[in-house]
N, C-alpha and C positions, 0 to 999 in steps of 0.2 A: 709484892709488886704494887708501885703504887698505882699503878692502873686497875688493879683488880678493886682497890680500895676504896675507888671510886666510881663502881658498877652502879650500887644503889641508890646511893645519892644521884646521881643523874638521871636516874631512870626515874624515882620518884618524883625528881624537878621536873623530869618531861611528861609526865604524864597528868602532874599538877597542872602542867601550862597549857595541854591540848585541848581539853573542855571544864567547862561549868558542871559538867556532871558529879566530878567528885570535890566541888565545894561545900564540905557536912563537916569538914575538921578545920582547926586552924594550921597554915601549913606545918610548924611545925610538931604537928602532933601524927601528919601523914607515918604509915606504916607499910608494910608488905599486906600485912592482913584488911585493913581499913582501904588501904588504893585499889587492892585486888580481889575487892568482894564479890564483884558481879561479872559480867559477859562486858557490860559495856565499860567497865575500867580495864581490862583486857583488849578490847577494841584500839582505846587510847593508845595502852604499849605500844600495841603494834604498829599505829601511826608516827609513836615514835621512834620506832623503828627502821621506816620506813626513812625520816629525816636523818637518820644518821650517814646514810648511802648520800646524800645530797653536800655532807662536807666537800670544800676546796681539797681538802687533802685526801679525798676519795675520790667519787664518779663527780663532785661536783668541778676539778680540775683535772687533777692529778693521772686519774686513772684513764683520761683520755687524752692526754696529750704526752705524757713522761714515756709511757711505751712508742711512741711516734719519735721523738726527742734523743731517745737511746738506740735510737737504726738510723734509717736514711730515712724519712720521711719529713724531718720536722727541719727549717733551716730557722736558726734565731738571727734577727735581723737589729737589734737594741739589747744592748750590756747592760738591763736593768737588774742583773742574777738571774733573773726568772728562766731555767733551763740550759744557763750557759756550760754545766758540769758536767749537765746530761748527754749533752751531745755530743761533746767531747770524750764520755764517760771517765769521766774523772775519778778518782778514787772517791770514793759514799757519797759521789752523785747519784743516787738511784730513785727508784719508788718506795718509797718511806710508806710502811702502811701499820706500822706501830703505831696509834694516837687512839687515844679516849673515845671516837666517835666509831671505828673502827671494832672496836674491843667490846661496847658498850652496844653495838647492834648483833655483836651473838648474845650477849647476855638477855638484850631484851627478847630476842628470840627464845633462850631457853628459860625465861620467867613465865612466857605465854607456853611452851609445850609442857612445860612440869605442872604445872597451876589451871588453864583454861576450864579444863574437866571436870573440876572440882568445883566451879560455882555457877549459880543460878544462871540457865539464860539458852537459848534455842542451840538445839545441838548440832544444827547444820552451821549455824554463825559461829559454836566454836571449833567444828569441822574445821571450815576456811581459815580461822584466824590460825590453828595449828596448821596446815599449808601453808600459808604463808611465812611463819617460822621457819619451817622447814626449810623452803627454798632461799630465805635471806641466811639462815647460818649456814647453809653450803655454798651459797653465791661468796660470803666471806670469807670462810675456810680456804675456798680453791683459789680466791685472791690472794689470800697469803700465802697458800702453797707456792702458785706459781712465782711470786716475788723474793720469796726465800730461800725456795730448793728447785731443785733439779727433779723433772717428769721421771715415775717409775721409767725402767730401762734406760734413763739418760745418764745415769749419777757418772760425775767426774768420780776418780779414784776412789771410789765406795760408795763416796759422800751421801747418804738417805735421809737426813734427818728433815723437817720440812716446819710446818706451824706447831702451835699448840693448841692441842684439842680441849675446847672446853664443851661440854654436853648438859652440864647440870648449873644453873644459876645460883650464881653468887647474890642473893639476898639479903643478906646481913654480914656484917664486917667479919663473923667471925668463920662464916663460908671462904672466904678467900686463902688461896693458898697458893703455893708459887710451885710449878709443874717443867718439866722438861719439855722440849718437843718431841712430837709424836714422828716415826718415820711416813716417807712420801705415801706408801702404799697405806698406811693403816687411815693417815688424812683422807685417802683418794677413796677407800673403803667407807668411810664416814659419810662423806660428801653423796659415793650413790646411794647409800641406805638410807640420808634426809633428802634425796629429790624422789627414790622411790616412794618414798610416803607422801611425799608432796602432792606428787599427779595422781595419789587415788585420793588424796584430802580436797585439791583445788576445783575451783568452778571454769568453765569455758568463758573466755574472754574474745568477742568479736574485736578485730581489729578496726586501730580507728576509733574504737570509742573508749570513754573515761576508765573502763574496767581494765586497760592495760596497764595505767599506774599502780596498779598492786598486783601481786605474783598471781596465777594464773595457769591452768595444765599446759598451755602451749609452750610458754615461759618456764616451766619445769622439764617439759621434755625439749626444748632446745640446749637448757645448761645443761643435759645431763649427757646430751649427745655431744657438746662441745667438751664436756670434761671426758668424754670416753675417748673422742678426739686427741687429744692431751697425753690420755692412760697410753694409748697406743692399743687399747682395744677397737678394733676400726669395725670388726661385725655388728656391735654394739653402739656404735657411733652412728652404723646406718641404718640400721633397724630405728633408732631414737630419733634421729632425723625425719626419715618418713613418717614416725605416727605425728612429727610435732606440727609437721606438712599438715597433714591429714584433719589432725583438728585447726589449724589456723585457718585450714581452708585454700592450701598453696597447692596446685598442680604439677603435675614432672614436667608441665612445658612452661611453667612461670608462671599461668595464670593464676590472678592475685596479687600477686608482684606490679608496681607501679609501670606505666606504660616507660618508655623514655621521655618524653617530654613533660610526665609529670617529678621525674628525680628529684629535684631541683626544689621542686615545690613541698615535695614531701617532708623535707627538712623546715619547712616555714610552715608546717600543719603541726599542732597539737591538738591529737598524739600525729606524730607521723603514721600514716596510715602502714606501713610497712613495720609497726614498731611490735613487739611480742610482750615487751617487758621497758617501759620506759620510766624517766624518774621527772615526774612533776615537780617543778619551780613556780612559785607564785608568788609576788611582792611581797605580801607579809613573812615568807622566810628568810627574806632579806633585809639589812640594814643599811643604809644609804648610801654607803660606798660599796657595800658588796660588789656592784656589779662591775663598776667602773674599775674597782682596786684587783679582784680576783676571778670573773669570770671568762669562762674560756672564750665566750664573744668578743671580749674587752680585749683578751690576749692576739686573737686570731684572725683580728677581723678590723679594718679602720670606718667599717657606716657610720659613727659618731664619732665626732671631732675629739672628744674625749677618751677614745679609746686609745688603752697601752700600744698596742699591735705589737709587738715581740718578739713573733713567731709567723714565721709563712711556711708552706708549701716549699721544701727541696725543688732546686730543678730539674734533678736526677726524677722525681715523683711526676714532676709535670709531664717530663719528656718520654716518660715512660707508658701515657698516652698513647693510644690508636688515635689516627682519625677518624674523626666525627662521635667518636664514645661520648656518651649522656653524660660523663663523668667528671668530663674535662670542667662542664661547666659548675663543678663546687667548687672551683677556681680563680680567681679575679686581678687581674695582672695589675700591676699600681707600683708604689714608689714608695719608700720610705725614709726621713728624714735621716740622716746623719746613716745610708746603708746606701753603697753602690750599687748599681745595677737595679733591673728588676724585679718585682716581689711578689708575692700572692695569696692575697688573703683568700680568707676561708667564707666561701660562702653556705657552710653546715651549719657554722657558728656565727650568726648577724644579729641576734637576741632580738630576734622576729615579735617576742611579747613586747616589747619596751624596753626602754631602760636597761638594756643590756640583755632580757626577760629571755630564757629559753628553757624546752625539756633536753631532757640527754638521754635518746634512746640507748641501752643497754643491749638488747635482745630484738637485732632484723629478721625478720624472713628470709633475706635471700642469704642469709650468713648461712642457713639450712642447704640450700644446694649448693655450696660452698664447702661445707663440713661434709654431706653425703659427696660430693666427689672428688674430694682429697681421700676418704675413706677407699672409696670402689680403688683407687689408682692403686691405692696401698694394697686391697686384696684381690688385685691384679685385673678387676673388672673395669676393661679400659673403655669398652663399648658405653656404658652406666656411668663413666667421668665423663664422658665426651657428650651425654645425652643431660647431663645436669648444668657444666659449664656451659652450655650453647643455648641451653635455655635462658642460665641468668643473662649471656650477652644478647639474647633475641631483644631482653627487655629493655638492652642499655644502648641499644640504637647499633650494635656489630651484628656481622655474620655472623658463621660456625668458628669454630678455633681450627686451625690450619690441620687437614687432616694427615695420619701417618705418626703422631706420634705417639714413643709410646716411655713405660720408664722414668729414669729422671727428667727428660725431655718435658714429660705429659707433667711429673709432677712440679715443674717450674711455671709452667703456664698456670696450674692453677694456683700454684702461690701468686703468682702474679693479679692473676683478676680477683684474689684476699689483698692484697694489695691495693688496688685503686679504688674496689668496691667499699674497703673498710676505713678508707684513709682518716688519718688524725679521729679514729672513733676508737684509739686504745690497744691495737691489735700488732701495729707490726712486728716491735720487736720479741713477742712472745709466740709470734710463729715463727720465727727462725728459733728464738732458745727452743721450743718444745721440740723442735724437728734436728735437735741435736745441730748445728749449723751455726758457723761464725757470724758474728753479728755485723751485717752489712751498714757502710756507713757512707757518704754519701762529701762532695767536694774535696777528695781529698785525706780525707781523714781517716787516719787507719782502720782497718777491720778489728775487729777484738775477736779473736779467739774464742771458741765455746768453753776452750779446758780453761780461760783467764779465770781469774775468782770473782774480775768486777761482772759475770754474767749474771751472779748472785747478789741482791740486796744486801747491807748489815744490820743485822742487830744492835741499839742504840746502845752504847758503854754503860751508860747508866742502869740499864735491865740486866746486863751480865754483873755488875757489879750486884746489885739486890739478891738477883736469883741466883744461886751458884748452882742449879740442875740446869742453867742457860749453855749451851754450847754454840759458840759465835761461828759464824760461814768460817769459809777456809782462805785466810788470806789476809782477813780484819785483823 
């Protein structure tokens, strides 16, 4: 596969390019054994690592807007291509998460967990750096999971098969080999046994400060309650919820949680004080038109004359506002050239650094009393939904949620405040796929079907052709 073929060679290029520390060779003389001699060439990886989640075709576009784009949340407002397949869900319109930067941040992952231990250097700093591994190759695993297959207990007519597991680092051309996919459950098995290690490897991360750009025990225990979430283990979901509360520092009545009038604001703070796990951006990762040609500001937002703006706000998303919700106002009603009617850019996405400049929290806090009470609903503790949902709305400027309900009643309400709470940050249409449920679409435009095949990503033709242990979704 020629993506495997190109683990090491990018991994050495990235770690050449991060510091001066390992200028002793000429580069091309760099090796595995010469880059990864010490504590602090393993550092690098992992900062490389870190950069490969910041691609456009990852968390630095993709994964936050193409899930919005394929439900109702996302209206495209300008026939640039950007989104227009998606929303329509076109056939292999989807979230594409095949690509090199994708592939090459498990690998840097599993270079630093095979390797760290074995060379000179303080054994709490290679503690962390294997934490960190840990929780980026299951943050990536369970992206691909979710993008390829269907959640244990959802599979259409059998269907199980999901990503492919890689665990041991391709280090040399002749490590690479070409593998089948793994089923949902054995992925989904993978993923909690590297965030279990994670949260006894990682350090406490205050929020709010610089140490949420890298993984972090709270950050471990929120993915791992969101992927239990997912599993349809909901006892588990809530137990992981709580402890991830517990260290963030989040209350069962919200406090911690931004007041409502700072919402707004929190989105124009780096880090967002509410953030668990977010992904820094800073000028020098970008190249001149970065911002303007591919960032989601560019896409989402018109504060600069130079912005695409592409993409607003559904008005199905707007109107499904309460009055006076804090929420309303990541909103901003405006106009767009050559698009009738009115529009709505995003004010999550304004590139509040500069130049387009912003971070993209990954990991909220309130997503936690979110996940704990979609869980309780599930395991019937309707008192425990109602005491977590009215918490997050105490803080978003609503009462209590109308009491009396209970069932699927209780659990549409909380879809609903996943919904506005999480909007255009990547989530909606993978809570409807994980909750087995057709995929709601918004002006008009048919619903698709959860049994359709387009609920599943494709495998790129050119992988099935390389690999013949590749088996394509159902439908491709």
């Amino acid at each position: 596969m020629k993506y495997i073929k190109l683990f090491v060679v990018s991994a050495l290029i990235a770690v050449s390019a991060c510091t001066d520390v390992l200028d002793v060779d000429p580069r091309q003389s760099l090796t595995p054994q010469t880059a990864f001699s010490d504590v602090s060439g393993y550092t690098s990886l992992t900062f490389s690592m870190y950069a490969r989640l910041r691609d456009f075709g990852f968390y630095g576009q993709t994964m936050v807007l193409a899930p919005e784009a394929l439900a109702d949340n996302l209206l495209v407002i300008a026939n640039t291509g950007r989104y227009v397949g998606e929303e329509v869900n076109q056939d292999r319109s989807h979230i594409n998460l095949w690509n090199l930067n994708n592939w090459s941040a498990i690998n840097d992952a599993n270079l630093v967990i095979a390797g760290v231990d074995g060379v000179p250097g303080d054994q709490n700093t290679k503690n962390r750096l294997k934490g960190e591994a840990f929780f980026v190759r299951a943050l990536v695993h369970f992206d691909q999971a979710r993008v390829f297959g269907y959640e244990p207990g959802r599979e259409v007519n059998g269907f199980n098969l999901s990503a492919i597991l890689r665990t041991t680092p391709t280090a040399v051309f002749s490590d690479a080999d070409l593998r089948p996919r793994s089923t949902n459950v054995q992925v989904y098995e993978q993923i909690e046994a590297d965030l279990l290690e994670a949260i006894n490897l990682l350090p406490v991360a205050n929020r709010g400060s610089a140490n949420v750009y890298r993984a972090n025990r709270a950050a471990a225990q929120a993915l791992l309650a969101r992927v239990y979430l997912y599993w349809g283990r909901n006892d588990r979901a809530i137990a992981l919820a709580t402890d991830a509360m517990s260290t963030a520092g989040i209350g069962n009545d919200g406090s911690g949680l931004l007041e409502a009038e700072g919402y707004m604001t929190g989105f124009n703070t780096f880090p967002n004080p509410e953030s668990l796990f977010e992904i820094e951006i800073r000028q020098v990762d970008w190249s001149t038109v970065d911002g303007v040609n591919n960032s989601v500001a560019s896409l989402a937002n018109n504060d600069l004359a130079q912005a695409q703006f592409v993409v607003s706000a559904s008005q199905e998303l707007i109107n499904s506002h309460e009055p006076g919700d804090a929420r309303l106002s990541a909103w901003r009603a405006t106009t767009r050239s050559g698009f009738n009617g009115t529009v709505h850019a995003s004010l999550k996405w304004r590139g509040a650094k500069g130049n387009f400049l912003e971070n993209l929290p990954v990991l909220r806090a309130s997503e936690l009393l979110l996940i704990r009470a979609e869980a309780r609903q599930k395991t019937g503790d309707t008192a425990g939904a109602y005491n977590d949902i009215n918490a997050l709305r105490s803080k978003r400027n609503l009462g209590p949620l109308t009491p009396g309900l209970t069932g699927n009643d209780l659990f549409e309400a909380i879809l609903h405040e996943r919904r506005v709470e999480l909007a255009f940050e990547g989530h909606r249409f993978f809570d409807l796929k994980r909750n087995g449920l057709d995929i709601r679409k918004h002006r008009g435009l048919p619903t698709v079907p959860y049994t359709d095949y387009r609920v599943l990503s494709f495998l790129p033709n050119a992988q099935i052709l390389l690999n013949e242990n590749l088996v394509q979704n159902p439908g491709y």
